[in-house]
PDB file of N, CA, C, O and CB in Angstrom:
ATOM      1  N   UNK A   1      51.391  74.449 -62.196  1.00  0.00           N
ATOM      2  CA  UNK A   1      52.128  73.789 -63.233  1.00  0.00           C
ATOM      3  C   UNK A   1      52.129  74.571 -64.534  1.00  0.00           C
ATOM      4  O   UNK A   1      53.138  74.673 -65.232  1.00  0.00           O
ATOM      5  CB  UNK A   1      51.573  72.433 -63.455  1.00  0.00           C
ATOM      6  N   UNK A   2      50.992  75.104 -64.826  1.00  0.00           N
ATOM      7  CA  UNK A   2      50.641  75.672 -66.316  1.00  0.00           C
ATOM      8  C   UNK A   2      51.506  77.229 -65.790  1.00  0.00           C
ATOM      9  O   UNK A   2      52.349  77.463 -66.655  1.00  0.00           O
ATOM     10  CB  UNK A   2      48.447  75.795 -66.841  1.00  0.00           C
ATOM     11  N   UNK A   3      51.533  77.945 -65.058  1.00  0.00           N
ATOM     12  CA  UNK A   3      52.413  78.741 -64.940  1.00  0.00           C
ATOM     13  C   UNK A   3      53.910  78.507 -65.633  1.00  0.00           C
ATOM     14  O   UNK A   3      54.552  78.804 -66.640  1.00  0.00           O
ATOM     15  CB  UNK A   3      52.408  78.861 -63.685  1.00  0.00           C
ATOM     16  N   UNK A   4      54.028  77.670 -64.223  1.00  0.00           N
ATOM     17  CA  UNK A   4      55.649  77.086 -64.136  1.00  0.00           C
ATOM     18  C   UNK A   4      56.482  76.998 -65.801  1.00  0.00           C
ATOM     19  O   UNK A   4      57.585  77.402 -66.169  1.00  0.00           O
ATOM     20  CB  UNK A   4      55.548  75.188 -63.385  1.00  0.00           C
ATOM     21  N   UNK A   5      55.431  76.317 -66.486  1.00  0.00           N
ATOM     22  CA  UNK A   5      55.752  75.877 -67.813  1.00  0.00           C
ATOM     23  C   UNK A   5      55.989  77.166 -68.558  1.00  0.00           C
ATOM     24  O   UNK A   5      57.032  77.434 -69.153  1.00  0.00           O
ATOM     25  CB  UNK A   5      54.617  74.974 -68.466  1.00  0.00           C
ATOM     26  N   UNK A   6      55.019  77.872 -68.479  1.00  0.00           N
ATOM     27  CA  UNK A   6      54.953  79.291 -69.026  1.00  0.00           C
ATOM     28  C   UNK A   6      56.269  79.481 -69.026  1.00  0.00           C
ATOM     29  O   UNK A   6      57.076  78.997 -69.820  1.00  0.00           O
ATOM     30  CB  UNK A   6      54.144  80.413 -68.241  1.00  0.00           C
ATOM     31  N   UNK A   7      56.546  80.414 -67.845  1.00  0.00           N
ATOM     32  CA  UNK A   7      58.278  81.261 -67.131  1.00  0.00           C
ATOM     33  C   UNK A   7      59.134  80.276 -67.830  1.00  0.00           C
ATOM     34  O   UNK A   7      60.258  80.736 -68.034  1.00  0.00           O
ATOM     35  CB  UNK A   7      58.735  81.213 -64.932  1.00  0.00           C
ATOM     36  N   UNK A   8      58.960  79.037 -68.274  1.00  0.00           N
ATOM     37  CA  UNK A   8      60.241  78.285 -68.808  1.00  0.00           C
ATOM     38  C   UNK A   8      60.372  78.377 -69.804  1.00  0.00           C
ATOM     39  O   UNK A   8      61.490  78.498 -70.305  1.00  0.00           O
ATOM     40  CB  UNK A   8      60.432  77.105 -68.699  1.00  0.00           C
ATOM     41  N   UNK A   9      58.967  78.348 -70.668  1.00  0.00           N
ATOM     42  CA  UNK A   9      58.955  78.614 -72.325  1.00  0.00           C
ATOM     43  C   UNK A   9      59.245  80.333 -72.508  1.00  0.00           C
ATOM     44  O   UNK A   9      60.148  80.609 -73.298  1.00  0.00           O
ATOM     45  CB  UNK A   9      57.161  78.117 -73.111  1.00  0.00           C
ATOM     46  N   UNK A  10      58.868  80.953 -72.147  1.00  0.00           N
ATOM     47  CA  UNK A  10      59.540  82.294 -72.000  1.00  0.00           C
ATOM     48  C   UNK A  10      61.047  82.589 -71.768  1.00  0.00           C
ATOM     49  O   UNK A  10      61.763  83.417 -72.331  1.00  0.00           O
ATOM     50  CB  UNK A  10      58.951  82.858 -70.981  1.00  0.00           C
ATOM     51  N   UNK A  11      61.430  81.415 -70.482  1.00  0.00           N
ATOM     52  CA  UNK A  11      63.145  82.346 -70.223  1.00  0.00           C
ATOM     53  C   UNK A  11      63.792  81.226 -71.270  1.00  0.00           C
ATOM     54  O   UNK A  11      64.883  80.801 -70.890  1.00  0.00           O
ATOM     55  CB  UNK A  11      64.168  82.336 -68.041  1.00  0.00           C
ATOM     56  N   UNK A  12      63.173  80.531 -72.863  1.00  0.00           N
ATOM     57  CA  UNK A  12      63.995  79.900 -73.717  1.00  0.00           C
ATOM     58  C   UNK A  12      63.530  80.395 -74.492  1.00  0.00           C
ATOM     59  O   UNK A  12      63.378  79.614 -75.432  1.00  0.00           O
ATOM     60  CB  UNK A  12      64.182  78.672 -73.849  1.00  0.00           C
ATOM     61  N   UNK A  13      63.005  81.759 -74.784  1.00  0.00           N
ATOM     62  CA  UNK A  13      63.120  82.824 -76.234  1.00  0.00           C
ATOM     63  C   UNK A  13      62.803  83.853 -75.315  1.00  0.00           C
ATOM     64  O   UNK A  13      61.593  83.964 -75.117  1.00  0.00           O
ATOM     65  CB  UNK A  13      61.917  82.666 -77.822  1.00  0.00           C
ATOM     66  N   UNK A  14      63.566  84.677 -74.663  1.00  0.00           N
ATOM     67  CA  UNK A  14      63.570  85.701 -73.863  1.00  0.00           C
ATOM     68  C   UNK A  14      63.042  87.173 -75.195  1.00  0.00           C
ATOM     69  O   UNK A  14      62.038  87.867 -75.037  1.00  0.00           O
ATOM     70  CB  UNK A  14      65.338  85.730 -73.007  1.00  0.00           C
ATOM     71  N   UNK A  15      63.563  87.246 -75.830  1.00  0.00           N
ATOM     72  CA  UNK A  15      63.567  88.161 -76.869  1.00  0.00           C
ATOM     73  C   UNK A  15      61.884  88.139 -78.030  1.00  0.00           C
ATOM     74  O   UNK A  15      61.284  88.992 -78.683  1.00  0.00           O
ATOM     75  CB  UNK A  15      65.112  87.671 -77.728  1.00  0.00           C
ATOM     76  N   UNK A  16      61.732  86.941 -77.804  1.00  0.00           N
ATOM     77  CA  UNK A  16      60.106  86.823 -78.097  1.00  0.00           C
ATOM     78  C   UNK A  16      59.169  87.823 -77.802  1.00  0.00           C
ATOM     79  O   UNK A  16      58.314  87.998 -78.670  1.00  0.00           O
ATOM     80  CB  UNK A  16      59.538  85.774 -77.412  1.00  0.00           C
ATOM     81  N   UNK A  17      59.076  88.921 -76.228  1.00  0.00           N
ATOM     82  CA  UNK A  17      58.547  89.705 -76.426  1.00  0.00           C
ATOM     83  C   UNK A  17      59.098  90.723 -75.250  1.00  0.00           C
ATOM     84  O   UNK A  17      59.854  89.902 -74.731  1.00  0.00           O
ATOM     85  CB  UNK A  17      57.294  89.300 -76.608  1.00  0.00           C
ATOM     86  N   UNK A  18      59.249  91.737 -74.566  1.00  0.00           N
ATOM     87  CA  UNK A  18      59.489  92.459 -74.194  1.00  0.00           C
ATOM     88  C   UNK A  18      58.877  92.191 -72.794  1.00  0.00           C
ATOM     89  O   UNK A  18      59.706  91.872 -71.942  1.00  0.00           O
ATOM     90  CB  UNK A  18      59.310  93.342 -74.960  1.00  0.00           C
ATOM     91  N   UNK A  19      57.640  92.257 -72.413  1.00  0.00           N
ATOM     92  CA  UNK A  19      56.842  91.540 -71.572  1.00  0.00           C
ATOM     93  C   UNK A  19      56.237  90.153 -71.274  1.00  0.00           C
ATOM     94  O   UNK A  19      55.600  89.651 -72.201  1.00  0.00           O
ATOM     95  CB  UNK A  19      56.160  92.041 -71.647  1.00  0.00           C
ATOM     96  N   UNK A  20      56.333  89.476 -70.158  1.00  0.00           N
ATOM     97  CA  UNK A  20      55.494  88.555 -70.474  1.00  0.00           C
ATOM     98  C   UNK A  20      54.687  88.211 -69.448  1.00  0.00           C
ATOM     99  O   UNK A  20      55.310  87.886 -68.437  1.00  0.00           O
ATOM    100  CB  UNK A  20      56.067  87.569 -70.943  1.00  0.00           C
ATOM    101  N   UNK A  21      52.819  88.150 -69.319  1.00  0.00           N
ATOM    102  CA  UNK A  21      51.993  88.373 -68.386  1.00  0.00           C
ATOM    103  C   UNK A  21      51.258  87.228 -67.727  1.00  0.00           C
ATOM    104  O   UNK A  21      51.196  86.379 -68.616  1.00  0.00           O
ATOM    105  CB  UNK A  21      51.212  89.202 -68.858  1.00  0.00           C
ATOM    106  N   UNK A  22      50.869  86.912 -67.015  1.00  0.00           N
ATOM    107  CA  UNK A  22      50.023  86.196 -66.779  1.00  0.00           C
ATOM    108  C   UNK A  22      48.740  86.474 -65.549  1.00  0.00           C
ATOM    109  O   UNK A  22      48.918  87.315 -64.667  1.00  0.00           O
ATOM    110  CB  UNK A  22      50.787  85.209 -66.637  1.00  0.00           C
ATOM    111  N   UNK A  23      47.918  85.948 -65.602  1.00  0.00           N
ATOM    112  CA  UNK A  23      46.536  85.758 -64.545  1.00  0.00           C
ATOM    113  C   UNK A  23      47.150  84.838 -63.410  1.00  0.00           C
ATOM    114  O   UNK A  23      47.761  83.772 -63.476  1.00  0.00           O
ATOM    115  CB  UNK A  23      44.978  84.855 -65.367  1.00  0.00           C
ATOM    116  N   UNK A  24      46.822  85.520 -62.499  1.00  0.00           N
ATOM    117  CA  UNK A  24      47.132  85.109 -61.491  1.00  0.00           C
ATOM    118  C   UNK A  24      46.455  85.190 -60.191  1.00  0.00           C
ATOM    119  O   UNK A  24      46.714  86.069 -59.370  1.00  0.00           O
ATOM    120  CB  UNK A  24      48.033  85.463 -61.474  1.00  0.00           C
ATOM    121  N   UNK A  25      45.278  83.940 -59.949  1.00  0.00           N
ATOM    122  CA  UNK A  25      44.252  84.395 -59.258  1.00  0.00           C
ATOM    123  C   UNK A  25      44.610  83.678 -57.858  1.00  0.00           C
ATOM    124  O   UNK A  25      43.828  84.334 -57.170  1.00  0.00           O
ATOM    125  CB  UNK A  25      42.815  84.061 -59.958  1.00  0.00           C
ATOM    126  N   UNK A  26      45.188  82.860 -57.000  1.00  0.00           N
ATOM    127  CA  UNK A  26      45.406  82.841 -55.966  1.00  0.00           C
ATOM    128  C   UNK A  26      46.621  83.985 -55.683  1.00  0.00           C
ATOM    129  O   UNK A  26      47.377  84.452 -56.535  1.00  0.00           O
ATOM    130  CB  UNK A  26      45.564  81.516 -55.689  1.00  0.00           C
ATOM    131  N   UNK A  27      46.595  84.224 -54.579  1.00  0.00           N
ATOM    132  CA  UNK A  27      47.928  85.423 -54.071  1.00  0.00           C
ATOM    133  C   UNK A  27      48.778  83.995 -53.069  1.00  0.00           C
ATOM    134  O   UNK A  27      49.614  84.387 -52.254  1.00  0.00           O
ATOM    135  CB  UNK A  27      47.102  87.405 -52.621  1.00  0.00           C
ATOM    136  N   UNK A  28      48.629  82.993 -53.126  1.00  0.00           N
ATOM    137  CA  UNK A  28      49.121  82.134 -52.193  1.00  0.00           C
ATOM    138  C   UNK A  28      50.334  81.271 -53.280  1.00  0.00           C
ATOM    139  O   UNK A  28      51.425  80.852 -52.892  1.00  0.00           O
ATOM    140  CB  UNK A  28      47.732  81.141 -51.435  1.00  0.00           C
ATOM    141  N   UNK A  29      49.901  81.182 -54.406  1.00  0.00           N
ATOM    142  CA  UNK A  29      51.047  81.211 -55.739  1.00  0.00           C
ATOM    143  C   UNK A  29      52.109  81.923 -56.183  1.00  0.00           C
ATOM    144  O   UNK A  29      53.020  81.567 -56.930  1.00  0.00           O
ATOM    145  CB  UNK A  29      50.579  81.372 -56.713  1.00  0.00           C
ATOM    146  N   UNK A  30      51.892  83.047 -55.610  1.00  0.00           N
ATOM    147  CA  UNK A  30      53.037  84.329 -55.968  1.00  0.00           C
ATOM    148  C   UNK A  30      54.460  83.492 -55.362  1.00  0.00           C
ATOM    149  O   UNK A  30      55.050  82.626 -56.008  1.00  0.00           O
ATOM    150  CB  UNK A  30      52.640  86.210 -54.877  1.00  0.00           C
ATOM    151  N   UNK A  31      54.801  83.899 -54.171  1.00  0.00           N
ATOM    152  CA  UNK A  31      56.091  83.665 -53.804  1.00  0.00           C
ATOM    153  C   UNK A  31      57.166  82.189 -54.468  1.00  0.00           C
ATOM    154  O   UNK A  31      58.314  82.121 -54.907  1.00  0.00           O
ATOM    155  CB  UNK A  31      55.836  83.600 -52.274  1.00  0.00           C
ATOM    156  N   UNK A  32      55.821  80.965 -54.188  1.00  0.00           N
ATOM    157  CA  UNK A  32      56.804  79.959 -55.690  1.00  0.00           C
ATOM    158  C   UNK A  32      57.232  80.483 -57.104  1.00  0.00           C
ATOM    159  O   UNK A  32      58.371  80.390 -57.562  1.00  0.00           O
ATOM    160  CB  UNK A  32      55.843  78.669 -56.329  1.00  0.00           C
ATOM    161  N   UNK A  33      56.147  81.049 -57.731  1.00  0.00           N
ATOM    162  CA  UNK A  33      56.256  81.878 -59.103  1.00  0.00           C
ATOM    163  C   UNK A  33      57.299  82.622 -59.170  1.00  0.00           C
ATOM    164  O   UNK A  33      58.095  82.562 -60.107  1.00  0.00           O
ATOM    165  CB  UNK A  33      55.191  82.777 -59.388  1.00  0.00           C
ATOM    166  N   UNK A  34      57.424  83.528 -58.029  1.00  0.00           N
ATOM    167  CA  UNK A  34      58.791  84.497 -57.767  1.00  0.00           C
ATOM    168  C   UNK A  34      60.423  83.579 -57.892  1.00  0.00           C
ATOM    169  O   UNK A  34      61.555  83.729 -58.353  1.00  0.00           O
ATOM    170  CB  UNK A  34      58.616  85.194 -55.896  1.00  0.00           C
ATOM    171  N   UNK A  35      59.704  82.716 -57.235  1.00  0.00           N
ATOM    172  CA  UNK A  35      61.399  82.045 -56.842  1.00  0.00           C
ATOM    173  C   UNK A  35      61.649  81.166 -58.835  1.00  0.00           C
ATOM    174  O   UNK A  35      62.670  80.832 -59.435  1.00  0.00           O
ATOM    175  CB  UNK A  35      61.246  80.114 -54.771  1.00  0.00           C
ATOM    176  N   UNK A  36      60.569  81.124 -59.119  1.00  0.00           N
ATOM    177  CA  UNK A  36      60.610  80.381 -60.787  1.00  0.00           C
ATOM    178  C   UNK A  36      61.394  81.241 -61.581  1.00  0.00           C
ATOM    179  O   UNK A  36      62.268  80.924 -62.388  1.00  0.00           O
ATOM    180  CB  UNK A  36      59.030  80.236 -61.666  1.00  0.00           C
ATOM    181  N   UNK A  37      60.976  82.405 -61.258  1.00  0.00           N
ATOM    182  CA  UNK A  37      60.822  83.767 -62.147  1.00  0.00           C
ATOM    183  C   UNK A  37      62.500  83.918 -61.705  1.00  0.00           C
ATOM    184  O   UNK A  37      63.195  84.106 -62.703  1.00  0.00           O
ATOM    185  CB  UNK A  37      59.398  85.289 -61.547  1.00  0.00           C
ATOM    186  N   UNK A  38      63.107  83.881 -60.695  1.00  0.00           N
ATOM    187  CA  UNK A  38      64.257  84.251 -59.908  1.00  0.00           C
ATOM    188  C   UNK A  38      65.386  83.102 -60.576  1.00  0.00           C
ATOM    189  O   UNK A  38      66.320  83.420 -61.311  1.00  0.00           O
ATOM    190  CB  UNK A  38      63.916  84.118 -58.086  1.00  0.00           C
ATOM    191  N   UNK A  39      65.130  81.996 -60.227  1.00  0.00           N
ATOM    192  CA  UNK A  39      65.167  80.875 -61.252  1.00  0.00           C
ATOM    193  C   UNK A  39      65.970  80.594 -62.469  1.00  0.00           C
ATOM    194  O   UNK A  39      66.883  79.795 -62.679  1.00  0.00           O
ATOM    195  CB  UNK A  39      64.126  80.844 -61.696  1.00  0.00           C
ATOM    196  N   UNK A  40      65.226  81.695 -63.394  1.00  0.00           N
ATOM    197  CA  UNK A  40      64.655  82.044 -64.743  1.00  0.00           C
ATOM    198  C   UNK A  40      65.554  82.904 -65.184  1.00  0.00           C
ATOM    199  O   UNK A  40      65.960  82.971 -66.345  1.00  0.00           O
ATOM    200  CB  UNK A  40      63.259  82.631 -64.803  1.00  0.00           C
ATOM    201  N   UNK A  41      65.919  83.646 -64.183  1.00  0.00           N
ATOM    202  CA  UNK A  41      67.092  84.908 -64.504  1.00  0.00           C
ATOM    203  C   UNK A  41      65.930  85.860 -65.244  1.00  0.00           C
ATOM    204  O   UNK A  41      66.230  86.089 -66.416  1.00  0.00           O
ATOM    205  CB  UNK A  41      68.754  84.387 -65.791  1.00  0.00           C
ATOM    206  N   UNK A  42      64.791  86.405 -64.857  1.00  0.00           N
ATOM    207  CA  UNK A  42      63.657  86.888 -65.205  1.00  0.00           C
ATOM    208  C   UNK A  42      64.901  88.517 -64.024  1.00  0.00           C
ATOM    209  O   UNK A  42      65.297  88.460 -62.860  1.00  0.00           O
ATOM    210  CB  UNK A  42      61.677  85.754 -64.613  1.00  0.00           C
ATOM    211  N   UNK A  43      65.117  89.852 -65.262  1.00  0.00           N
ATOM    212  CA  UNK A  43      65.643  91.309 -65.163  1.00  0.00           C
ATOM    213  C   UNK A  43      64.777  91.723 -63.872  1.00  0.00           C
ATOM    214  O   UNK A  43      65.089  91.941 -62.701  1.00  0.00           O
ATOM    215  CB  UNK A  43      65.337  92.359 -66.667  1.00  0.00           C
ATOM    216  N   UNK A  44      63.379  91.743 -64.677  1.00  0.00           N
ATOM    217  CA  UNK A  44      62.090  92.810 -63.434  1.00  0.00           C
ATOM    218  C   UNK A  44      60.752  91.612 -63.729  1.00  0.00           C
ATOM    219  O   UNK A  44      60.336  90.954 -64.683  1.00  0.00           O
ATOM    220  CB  UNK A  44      61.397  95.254 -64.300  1.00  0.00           C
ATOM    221  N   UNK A  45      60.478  91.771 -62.565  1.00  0.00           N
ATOM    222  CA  UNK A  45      58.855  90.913 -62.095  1.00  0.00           C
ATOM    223  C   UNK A  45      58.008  92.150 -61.602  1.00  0.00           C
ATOM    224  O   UNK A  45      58.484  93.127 -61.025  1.00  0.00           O
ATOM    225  CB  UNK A  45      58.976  89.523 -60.502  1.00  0.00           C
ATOM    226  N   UNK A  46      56.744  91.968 -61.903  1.00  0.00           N
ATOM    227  CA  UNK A  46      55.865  92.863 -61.536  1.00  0.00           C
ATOM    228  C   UNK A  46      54.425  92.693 -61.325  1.00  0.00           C
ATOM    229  O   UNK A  46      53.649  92.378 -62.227  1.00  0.00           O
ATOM    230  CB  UNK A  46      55.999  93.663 -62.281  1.00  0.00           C
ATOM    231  N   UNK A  47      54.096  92.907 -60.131  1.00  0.00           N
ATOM    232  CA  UNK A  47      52.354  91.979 -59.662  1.00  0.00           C
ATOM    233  C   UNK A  47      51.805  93.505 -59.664  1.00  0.00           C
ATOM    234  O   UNK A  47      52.218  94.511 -59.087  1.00  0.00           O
ATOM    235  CB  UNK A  47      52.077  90.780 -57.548  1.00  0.00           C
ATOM    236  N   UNK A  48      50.530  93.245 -60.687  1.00  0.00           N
ATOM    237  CA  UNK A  48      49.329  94.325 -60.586  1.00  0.00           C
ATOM    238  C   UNK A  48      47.938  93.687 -60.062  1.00  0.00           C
ATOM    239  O   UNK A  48      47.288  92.836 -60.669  1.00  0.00           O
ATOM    240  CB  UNK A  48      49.031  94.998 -62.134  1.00  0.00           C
ATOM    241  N   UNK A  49      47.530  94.406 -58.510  1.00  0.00           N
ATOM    242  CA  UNK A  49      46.522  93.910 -58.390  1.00  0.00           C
ATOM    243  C   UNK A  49      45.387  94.534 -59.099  1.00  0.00           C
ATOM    244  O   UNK A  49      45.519  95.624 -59.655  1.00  0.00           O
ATOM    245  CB  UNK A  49      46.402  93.787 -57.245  1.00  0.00           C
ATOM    246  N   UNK A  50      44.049  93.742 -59.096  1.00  0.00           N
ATOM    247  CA  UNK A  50      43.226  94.020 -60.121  1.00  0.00           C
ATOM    248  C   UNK A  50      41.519  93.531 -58.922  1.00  0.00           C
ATOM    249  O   UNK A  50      41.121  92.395 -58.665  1.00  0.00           O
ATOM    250  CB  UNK A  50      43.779  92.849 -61.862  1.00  0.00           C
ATOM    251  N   UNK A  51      41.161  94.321 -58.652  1.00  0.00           N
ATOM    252  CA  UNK A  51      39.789  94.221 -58.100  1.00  0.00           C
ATOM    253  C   UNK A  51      37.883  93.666 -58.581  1.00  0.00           C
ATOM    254  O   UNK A  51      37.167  94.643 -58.364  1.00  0.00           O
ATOM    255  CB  UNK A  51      39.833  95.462 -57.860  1.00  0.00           C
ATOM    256  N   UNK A  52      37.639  93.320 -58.735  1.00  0.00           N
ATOM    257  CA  UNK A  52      36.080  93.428 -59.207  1.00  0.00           C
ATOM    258  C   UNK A  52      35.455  92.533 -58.216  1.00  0.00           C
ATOM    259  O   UNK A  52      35.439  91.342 -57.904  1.00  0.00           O
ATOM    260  CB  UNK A  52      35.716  92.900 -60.864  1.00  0.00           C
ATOM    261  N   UNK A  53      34.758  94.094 -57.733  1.00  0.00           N
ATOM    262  CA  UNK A  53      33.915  93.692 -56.592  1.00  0.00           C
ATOM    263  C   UNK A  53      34.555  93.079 -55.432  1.00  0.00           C
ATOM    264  O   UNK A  53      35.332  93.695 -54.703  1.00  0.00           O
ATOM    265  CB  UNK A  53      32.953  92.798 -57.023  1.00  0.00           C
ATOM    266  N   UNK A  54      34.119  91.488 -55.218  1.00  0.00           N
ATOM    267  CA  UNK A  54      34.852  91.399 -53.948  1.00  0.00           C
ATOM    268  C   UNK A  54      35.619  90.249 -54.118  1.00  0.00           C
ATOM    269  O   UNK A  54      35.892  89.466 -53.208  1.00  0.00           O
ATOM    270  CB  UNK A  54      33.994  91.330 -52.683  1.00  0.00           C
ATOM    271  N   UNK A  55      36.118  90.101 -55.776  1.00  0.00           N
ATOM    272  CA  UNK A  55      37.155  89.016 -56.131  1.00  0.00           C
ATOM    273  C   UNK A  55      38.670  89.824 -57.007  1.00  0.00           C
ATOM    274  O   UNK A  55      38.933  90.462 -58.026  1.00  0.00           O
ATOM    275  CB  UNK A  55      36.205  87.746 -57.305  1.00  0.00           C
ATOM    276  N   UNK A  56      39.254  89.324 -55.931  1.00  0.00           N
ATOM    277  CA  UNK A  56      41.184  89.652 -56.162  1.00  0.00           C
ATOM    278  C   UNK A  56      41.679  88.952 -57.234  1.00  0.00           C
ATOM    279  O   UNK A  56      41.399  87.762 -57.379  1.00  0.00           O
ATOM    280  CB  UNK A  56      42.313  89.078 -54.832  1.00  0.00           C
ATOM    281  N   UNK A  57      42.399  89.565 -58.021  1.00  0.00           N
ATOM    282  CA  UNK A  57      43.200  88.565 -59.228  1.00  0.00           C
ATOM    283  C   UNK A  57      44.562  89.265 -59.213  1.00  0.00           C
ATOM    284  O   UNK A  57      44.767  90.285 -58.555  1.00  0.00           O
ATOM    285  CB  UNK A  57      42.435  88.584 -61.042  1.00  0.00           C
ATOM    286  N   UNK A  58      45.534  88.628 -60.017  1.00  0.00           N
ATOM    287  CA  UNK A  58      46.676  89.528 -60.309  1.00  0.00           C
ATOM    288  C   UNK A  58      47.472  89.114 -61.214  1.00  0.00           C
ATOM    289  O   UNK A  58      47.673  87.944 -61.541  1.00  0.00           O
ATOM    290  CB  UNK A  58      47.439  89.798 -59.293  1.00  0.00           C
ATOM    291  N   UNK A  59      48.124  90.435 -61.800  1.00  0.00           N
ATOM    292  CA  UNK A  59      48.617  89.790 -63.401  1.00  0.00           C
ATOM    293  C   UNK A  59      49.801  89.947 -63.024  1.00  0.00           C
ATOM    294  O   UNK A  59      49.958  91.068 -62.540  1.00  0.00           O
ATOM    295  CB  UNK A  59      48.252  90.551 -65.005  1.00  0.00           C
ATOM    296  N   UNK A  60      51.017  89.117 -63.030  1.00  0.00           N
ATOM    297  CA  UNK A  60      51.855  88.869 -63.006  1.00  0.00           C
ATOM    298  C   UNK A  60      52.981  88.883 -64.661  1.00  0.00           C
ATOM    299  O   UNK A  60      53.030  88.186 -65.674  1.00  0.00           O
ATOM    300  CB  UNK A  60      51.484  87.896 -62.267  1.00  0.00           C
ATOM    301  N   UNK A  61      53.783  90.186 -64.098  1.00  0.00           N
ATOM    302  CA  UNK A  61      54.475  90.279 -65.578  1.00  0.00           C
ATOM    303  C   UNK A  61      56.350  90.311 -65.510  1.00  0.00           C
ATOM    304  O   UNK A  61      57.018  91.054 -64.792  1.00  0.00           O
ATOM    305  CB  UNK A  61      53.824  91.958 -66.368  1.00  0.00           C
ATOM    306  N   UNK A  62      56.668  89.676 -66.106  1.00  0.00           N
ATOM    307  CA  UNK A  62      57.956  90.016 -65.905  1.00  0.00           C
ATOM    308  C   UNK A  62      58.996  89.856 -67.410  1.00  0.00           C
ATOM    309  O   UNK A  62      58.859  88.914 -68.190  1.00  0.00           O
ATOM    310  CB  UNK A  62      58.405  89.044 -64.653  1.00  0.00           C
ATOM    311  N   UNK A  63      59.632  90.548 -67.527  1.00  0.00           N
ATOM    312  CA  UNK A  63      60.971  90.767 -68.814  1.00  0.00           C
ATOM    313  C   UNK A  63      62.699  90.092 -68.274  1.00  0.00           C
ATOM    314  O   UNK A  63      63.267  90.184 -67.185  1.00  0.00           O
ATOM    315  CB  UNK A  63      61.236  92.975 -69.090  1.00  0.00           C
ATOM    316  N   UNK A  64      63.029  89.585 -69.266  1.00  0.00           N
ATOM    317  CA  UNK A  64      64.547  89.162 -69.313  1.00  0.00           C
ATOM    318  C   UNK A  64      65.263  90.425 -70.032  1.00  0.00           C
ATOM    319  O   UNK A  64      66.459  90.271 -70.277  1.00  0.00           O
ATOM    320  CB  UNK A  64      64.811  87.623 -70.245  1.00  0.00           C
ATOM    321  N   UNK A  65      64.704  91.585 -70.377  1.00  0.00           N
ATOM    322  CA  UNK A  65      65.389  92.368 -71.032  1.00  0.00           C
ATOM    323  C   UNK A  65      65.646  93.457 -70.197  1.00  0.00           C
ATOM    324  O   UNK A  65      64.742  93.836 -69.453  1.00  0.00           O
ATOM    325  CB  UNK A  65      64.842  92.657 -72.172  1.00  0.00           C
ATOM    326  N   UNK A  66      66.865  94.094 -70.193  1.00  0.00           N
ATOM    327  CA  UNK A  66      67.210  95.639 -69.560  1.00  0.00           C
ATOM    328  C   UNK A  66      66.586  96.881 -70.491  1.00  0.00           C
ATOM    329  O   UNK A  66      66.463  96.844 -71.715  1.00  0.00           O
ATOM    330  CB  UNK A  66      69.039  95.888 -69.509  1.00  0.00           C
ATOM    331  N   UNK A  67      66.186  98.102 -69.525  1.00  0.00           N
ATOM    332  CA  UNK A  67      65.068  98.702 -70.233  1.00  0.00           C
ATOM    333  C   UNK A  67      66.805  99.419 -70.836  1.00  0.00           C
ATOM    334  O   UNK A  67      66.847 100.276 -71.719  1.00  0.00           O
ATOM    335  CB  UNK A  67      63.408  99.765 -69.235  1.00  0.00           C
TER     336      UNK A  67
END
């Protein structure tokens, strides 16, 4: 939900920032997020995974702007 809200308050001031990131610690969340982000009319989405030790996270970033 606290995502979801995010991608919405973002794609209603797109120009607010160039990027916009989030934590993203299940990988079982991605593909709804995607379709939000898709949604959203979100340009580029982009998942960086991120390791420590033997716990997975991932930051999830995406722009409404053309580079």
């Amino acid at each position: 939900g606290f995502l979801r809200r995010m991608i919405a308050e973002s794609a209603g001031r797109p120009g607010l920032c160039r990027w916009f990131t989030a934590l993203v610690s299940q990988s079982a969340h991605l593909p709804r997020l995607f379709r939000t982000l898709e949604d959203a009319n979100a340009v580029d989405v982009q998942t960086l995974e991120m390791v420590h030790g033997q716990k997975k996270s991932r930051i999830l970033a995406w722009t409404f702007t053309r580079s």
